[in-house]
Structure formats: C-alpha cells, structure tokens
N, CA, C and O atoms as CSV, one atom per row, in Angstrom:
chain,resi,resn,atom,element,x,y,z
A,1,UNK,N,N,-13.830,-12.043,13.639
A,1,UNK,CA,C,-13.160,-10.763,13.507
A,1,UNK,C,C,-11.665,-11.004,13.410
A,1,UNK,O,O,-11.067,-11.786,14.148
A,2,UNK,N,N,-10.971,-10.114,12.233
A,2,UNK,CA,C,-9.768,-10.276,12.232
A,2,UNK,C,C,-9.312,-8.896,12.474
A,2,UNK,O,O,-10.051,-7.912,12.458
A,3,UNK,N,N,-7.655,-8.887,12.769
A,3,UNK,CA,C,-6.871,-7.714,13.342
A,3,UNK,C,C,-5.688,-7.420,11.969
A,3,UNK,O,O,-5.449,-8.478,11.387
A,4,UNK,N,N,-5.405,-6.964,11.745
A,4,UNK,CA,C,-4.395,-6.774,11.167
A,4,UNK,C,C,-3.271,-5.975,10.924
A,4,UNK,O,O,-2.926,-6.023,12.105
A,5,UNK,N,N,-2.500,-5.360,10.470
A,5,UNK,CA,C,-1.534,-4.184,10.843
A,5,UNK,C,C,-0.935,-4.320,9.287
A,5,UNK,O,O,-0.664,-5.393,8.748
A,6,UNK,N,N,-0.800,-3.099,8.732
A,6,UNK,CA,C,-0.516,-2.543,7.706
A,6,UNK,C,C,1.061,-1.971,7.854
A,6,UNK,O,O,1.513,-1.994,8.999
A,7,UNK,N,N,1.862,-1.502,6.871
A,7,UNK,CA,C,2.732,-0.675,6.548
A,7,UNK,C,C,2.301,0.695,6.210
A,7,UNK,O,O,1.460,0.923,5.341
A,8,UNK,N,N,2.917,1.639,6.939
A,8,UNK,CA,C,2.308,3.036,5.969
A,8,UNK,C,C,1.419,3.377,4.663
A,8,UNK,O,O,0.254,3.746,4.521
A,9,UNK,N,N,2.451,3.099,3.793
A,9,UNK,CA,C,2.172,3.064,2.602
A,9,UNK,C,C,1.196,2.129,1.987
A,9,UNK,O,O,0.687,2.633,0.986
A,10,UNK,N,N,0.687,0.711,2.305
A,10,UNK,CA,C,-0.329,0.340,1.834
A,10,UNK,C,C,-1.848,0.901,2.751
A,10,UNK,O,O,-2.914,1.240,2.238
A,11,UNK,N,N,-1.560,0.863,3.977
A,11,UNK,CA,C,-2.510,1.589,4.935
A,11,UNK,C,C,-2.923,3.111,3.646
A,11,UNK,O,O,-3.881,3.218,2.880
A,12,UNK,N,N,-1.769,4.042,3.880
A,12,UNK,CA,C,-2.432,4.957,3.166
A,12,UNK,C,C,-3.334,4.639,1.615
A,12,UNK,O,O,-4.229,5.332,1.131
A,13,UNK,N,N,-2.861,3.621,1.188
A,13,UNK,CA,C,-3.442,3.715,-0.166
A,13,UNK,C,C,-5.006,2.885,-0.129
A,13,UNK,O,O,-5.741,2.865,-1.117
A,14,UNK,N,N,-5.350,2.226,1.177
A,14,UNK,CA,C,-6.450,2.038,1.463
A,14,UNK,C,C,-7.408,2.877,1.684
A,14,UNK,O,O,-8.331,3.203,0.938
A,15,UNK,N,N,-7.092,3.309,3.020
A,15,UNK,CA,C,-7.447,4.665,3.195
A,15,UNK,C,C,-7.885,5.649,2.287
A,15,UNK,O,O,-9.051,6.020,2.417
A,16,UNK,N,N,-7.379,6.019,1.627
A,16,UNK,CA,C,-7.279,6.832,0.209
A,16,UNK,C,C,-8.711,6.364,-0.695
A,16,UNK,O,O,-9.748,6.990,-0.913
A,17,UNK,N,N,-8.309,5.108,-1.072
A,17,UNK,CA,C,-9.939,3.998,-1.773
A,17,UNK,C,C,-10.981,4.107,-1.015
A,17,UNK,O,O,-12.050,4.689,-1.201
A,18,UNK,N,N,-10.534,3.418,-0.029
A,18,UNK,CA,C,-11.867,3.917,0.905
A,18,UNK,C,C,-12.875,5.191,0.887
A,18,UNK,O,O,-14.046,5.329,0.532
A,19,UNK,N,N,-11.884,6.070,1.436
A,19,UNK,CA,C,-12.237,7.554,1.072
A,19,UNK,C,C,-12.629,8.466,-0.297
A,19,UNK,O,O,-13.395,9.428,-0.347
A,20,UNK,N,N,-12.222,8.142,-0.871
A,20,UNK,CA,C,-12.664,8.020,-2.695
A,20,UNK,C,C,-13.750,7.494,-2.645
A,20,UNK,O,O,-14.615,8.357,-2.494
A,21,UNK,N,N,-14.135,6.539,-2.694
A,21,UNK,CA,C,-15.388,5.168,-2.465
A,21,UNK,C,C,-16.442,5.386,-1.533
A,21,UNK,O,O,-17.430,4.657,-1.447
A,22,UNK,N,N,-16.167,6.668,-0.647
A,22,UNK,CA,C,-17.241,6.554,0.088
A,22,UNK,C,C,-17.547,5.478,1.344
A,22,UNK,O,O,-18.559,5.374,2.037
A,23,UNK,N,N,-16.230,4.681,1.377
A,23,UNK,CA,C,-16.823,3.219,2.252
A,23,UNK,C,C,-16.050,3.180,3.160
A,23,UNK,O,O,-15.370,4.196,3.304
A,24,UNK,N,N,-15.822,2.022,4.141
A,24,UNK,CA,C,-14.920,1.849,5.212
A,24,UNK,C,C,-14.274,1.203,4.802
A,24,UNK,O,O,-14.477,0.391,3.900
A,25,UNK,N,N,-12.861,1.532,5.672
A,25,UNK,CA,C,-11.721,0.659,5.135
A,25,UNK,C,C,-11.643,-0.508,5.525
A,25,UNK,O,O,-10.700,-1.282,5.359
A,26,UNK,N,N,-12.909,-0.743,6.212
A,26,UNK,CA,C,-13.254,-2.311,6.484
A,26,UNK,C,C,-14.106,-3.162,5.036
A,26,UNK,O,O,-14.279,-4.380,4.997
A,27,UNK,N,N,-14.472,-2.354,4.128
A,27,UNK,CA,C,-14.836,-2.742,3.325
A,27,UNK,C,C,-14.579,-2.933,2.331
A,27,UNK,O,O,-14.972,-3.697,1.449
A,28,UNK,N,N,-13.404,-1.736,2.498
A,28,UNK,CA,C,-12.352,-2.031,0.972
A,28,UNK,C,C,-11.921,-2.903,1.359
A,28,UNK,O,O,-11.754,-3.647,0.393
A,29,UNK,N,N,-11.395,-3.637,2.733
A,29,UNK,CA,C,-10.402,-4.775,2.829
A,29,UNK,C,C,-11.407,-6.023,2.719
A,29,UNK,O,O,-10.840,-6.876,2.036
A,30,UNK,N,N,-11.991,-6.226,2.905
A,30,UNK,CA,C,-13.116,-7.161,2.520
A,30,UNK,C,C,-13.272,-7.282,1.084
A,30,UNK,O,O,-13.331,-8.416,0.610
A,31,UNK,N,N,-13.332,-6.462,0.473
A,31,UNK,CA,C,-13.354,-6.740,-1.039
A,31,UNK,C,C,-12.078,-6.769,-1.790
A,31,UNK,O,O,-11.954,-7.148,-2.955
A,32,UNK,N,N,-11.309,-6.408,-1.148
A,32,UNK,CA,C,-9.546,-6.821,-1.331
A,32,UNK,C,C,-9.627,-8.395,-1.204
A,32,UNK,O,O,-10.019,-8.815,-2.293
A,33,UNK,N,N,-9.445,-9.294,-0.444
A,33,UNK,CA,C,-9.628,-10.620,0.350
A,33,UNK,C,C,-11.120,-11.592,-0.747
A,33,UNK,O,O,-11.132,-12.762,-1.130
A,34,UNK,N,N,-11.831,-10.845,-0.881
A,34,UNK,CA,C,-13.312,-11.518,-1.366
A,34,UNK,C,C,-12.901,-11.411,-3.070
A,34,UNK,O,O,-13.482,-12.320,-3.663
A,35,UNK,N,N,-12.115,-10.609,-3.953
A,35,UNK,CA,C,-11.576,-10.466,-4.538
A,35,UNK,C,C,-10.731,-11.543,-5.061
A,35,UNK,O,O,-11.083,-12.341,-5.929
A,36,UNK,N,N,-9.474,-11.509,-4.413
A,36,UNK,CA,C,-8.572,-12.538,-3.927
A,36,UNK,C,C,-8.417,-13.858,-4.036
A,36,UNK,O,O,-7.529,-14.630,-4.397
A,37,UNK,N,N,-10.270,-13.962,-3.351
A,37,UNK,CA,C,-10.265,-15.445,-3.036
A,37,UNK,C,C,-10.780,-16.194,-3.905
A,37,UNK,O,O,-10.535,-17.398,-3.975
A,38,UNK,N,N,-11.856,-15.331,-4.971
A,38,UNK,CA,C,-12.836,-15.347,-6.092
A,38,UNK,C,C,-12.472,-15.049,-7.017
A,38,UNK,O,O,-13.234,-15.194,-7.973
A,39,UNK,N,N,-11.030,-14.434,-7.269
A,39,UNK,CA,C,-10.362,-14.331,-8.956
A,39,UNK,C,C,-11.411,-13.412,-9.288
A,39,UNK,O,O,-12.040,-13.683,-10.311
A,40,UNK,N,N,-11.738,-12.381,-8.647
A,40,UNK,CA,C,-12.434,-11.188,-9.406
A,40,UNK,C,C,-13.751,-11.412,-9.637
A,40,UNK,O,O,-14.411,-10.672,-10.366
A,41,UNK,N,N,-14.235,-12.439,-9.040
A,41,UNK,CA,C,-15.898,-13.056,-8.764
A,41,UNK,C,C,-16.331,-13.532,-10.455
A,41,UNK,O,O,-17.390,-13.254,-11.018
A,42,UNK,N,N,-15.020,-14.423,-11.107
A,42,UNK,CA,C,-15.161,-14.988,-12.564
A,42,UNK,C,C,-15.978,-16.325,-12.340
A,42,UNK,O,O,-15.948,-17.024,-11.327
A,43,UNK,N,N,-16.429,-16.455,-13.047
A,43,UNK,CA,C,-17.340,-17.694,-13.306
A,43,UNK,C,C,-16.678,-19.051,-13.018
A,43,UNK,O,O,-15.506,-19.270,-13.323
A,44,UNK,N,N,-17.327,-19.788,-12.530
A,44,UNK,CA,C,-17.026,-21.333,-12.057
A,44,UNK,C,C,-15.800,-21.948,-13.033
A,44,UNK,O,O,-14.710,-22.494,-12.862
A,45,UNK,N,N,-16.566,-21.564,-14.055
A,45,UNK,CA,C,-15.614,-22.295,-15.591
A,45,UNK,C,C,-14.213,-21.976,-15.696
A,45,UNK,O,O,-13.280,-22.778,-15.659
A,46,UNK,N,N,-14.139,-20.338,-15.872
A,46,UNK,CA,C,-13.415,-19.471,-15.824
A,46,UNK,C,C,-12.340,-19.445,-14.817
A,46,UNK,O,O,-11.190,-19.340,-15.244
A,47,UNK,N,N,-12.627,-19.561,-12.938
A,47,UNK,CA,C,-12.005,-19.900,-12.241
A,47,UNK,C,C,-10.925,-21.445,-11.990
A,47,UNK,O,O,-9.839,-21.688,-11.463
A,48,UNK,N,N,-11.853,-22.107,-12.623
A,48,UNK,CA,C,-11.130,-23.568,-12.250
A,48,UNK,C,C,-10.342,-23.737,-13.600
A,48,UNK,O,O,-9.305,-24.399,-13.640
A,49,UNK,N,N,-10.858,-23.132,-14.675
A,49,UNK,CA,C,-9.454,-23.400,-15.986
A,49,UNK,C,C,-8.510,-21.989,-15.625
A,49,UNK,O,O,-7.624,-21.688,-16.425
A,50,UNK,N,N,-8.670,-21.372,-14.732
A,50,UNK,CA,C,-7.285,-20.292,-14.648
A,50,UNK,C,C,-6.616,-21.216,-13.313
A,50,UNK,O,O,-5.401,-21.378,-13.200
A,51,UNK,N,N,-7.593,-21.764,-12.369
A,51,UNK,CA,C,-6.855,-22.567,-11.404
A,51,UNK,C,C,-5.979,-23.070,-11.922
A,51,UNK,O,O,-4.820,-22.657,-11.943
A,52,UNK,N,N,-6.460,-24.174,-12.486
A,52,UNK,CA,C,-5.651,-25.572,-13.350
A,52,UNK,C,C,-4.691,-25.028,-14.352
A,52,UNK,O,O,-4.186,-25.726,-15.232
A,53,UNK,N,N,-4.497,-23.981,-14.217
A,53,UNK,CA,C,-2.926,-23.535,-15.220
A,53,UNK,C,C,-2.062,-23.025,-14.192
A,53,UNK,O,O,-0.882,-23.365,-14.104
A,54,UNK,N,N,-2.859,-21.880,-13.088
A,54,UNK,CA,C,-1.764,-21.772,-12.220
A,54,UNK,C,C,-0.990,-22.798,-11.807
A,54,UNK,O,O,0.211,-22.887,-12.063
A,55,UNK,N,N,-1.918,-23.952,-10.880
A,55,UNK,CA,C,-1.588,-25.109,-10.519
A,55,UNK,C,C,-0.117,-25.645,-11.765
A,55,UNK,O,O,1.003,-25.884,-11.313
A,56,UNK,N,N,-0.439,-25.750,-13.330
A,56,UNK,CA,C,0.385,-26.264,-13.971
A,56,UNK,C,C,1.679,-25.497,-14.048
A,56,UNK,O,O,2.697,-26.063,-14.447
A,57,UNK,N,N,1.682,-24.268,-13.693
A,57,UNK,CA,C,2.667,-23.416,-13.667
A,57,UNK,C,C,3.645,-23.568,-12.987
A,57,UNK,O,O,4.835,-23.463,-13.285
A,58,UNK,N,N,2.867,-23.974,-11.490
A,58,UNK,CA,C,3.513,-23.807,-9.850
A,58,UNK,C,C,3.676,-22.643,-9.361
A,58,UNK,O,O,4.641,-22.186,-8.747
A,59,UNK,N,N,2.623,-22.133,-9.675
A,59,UNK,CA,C,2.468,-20.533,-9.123
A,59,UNK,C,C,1.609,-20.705,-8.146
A,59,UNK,O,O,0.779,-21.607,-8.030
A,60,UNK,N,N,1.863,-19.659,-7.316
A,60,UNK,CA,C,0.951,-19.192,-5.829
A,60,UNK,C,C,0.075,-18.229,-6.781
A,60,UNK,O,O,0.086,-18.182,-8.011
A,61,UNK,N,N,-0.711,-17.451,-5.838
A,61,UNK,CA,C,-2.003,-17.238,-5.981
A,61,UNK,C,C,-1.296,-15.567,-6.856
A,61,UNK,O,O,-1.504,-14.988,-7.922
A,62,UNK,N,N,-0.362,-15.335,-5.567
A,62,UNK,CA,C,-0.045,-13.554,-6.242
A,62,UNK,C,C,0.826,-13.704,-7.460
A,62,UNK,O,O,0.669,-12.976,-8.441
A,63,UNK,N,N,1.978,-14.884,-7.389
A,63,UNK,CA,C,2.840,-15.062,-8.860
A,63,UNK,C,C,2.095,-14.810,-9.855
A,63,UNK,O,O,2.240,-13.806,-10.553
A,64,UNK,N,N,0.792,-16.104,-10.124
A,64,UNK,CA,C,-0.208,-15.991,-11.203
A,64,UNK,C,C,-0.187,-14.835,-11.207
A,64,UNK,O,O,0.802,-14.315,-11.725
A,65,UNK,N,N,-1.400,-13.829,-10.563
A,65,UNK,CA,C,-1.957,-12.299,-11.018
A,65,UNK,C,C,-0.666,-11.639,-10.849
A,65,UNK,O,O,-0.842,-10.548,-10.307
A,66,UNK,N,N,0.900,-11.938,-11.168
A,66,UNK,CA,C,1.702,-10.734,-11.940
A,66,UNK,C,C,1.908,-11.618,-13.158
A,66,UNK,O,O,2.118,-11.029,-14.218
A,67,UNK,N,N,1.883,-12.789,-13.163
A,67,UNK,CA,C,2.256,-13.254,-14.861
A,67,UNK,C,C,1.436,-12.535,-15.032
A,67,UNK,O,O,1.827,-11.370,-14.946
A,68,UNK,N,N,0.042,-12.688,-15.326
A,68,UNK,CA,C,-1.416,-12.443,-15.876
A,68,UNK,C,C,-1.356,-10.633,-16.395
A,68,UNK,O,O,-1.625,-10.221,-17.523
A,69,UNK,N,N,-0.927,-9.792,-15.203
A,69,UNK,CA,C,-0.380,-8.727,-15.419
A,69,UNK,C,C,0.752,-8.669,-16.531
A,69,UNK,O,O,0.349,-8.377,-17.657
A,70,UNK,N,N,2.010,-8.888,-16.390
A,70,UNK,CA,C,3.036,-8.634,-17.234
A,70,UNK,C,C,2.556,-8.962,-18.439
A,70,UNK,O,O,2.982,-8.392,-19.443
A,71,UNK,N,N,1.723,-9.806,-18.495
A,71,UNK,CA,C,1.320,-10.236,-19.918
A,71,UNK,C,C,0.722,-8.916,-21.115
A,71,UNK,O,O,1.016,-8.611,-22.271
A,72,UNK,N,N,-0.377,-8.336,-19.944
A,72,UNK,CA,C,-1.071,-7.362,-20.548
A,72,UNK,C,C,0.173,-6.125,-20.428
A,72,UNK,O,O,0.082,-5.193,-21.227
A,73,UNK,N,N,1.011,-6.124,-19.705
A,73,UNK,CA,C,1.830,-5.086,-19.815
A,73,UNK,C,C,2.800,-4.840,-20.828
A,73,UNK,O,O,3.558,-3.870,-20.809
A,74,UNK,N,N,2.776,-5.896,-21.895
A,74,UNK,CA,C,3.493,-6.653,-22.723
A,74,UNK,C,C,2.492,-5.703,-23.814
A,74,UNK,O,O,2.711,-4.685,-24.471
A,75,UNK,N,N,1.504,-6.438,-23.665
A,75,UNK,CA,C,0.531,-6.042,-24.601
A,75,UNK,C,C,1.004,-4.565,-24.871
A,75,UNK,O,O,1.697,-4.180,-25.814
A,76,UNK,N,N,0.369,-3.665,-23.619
A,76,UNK,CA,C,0.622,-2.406,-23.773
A,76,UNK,C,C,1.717,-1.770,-24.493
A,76,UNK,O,O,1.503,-0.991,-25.422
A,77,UNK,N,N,2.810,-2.062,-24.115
A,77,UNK,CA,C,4.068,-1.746,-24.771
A,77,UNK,C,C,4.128,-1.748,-26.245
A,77,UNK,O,O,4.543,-0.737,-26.812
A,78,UNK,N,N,3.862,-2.483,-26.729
A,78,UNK,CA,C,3.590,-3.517,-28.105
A,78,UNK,C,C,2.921,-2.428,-28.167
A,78,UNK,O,O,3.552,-1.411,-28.455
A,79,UNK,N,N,1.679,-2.343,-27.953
A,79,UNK,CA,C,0.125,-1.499,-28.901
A,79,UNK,C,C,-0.229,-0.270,-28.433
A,79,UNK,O,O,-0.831,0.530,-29.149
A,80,UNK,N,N,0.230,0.078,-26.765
A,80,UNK,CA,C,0.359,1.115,-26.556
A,80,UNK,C,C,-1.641,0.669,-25.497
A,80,UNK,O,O,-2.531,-0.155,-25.705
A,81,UNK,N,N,-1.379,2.038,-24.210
A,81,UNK,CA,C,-3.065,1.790,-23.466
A,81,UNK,C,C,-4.107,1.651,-24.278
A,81,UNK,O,O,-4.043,1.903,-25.481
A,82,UNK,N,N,-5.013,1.293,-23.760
A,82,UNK,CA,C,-6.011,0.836,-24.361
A,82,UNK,C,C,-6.263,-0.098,-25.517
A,82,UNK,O,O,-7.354,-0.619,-25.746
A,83,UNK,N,N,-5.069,-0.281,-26.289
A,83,UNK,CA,C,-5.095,-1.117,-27.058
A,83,UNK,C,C,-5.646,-2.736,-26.752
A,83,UNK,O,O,-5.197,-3.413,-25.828
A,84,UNK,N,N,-6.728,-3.222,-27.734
A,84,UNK,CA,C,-7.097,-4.395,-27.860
A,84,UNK,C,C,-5.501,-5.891,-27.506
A,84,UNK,O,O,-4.463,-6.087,-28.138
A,85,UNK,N,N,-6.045,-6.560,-26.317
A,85,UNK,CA,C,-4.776,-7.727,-26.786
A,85,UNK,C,C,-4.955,-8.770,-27.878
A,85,UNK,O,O,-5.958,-8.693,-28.587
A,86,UNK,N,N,-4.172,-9.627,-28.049
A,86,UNK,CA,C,-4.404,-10.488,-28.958
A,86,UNK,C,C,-5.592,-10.853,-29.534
A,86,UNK,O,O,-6.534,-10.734,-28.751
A,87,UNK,N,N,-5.899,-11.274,-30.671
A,87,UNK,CA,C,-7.311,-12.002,-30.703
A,87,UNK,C,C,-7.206,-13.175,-29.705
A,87,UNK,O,O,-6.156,-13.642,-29.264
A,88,UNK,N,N,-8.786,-13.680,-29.346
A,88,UNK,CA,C,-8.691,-14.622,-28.426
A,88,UNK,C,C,-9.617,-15.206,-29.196
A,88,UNK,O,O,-10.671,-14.720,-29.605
A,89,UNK,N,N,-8.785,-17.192,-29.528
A,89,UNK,CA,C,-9.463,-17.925,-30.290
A,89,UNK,C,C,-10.965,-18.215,-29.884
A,89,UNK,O,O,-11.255,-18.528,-28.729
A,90,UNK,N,N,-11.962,-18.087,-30.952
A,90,UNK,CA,C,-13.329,-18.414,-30.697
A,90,UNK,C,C,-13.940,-19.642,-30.212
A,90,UNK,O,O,-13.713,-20.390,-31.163
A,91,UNK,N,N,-14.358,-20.105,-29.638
A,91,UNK,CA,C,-14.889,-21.113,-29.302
A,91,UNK,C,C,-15.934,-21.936,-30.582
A,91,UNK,O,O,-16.646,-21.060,-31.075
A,92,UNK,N,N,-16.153,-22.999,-31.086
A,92,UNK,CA,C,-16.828,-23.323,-32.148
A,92,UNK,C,C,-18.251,-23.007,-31.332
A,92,UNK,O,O,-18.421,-22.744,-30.141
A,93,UNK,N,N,-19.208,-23.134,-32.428
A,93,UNK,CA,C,-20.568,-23.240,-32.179
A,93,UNK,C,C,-21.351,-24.231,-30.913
A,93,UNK,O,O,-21.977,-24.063,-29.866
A,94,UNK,N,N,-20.895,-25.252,-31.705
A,94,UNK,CA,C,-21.337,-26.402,-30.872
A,94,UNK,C,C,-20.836,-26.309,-29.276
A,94,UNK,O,O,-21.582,-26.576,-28.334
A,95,UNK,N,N,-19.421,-25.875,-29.136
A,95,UNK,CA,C,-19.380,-25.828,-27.604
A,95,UNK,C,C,-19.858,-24.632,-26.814
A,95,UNK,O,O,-19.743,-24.563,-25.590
A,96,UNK,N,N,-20.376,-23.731,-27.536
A,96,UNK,CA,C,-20.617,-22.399,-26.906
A,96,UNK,C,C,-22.414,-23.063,-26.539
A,96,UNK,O,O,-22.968,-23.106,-25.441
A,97,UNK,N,N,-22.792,-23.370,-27.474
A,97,UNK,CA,C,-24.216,-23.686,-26.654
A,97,UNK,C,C,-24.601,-24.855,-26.112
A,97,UNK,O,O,-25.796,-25.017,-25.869
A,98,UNK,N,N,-23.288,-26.277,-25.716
A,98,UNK,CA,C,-23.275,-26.646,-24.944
A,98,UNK,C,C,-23.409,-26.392,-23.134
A,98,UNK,O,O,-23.773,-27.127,-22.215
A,99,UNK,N,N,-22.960,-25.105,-23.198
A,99,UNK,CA,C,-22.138,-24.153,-22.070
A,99,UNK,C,C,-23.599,-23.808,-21.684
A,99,UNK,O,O,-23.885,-23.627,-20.500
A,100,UNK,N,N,-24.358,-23.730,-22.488
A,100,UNK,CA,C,-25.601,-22.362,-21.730
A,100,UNK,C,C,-26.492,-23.184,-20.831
A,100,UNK,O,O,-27.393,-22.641,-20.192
C-alpha cells in the first residue's frame, strides 16, 4: 500500500475521471502508474524500440511523452484536429511476416 498527497488541482482532476468513469480514484491512479510504466500497454517490440530512442535522446520517462506530444501538436497545427500525421514508412513484406 502506498500513500500519497496530491495538489488541489491534480487531486481535483482525478477525482473528476474517476467520477466520470464510474471508478475509484484508487483506480484511476493505478491506471495512471500501470500506464506509465507500460507506455500505454504497447507491445514488447513497440516498447523497447520507443525505449531505445528515449534512452538515445537522454530523456526521462515524462521528457519523452512531451516530445512525443509536441510532435503531434505540430502535426495539428500544420493539418489542423483530427488530421492524419505523416505517412508512416511501411514495413517490406518479408519483415512484416517475419514478426507474426
């Protein structure tokens, strides 16, 4: 069991999710943290080649997810919400059904 202590303002905006969500704010914070720790629960592959760039960057865990952000915020600006980002180069044949 952990304890923790909030600021107003993020407290309330838990609270708030929580309550929206139907759940405890023991559970939004659990999936805040489980989140966190799992890069959004992305695939093995997926996790360790976004690792291995943070790592090349010298980014901490939160730097990364605002590059990663600003990026798409970039996007937005450029193309406007919802807009598609860049194409993202295809993978050839051969390595895609290596993968499966």
């Amino acid at each position: 069991m952990y304890q923790l202590k909030l600021a107003l303002r993020p407290a309330a905006i838990v609270e708030a999710e929580a309550k929206t969500e139907g759940r405890a704010i023991s559970h939004v914070l659990r999936r805040v943290v489980e989140d966190y720790a799992s890069m959004y629960g992305l695939s093995r592959s997926q996790f360790e080649a976004l690792e291995a760039d943070r790592k090349a960057l010298g980014l901490d865990k939160q730097g990364y997810f605002k590059e990663l952000l600003d990026h798409r915020y970039r996007v937005v600006l450029a193309s406007g919400a919802g807009a598609p980002g860049p194409a993202v180069p295809q993978l050839p044949a051969a390595a895609v059904s290596r993968k499966r």
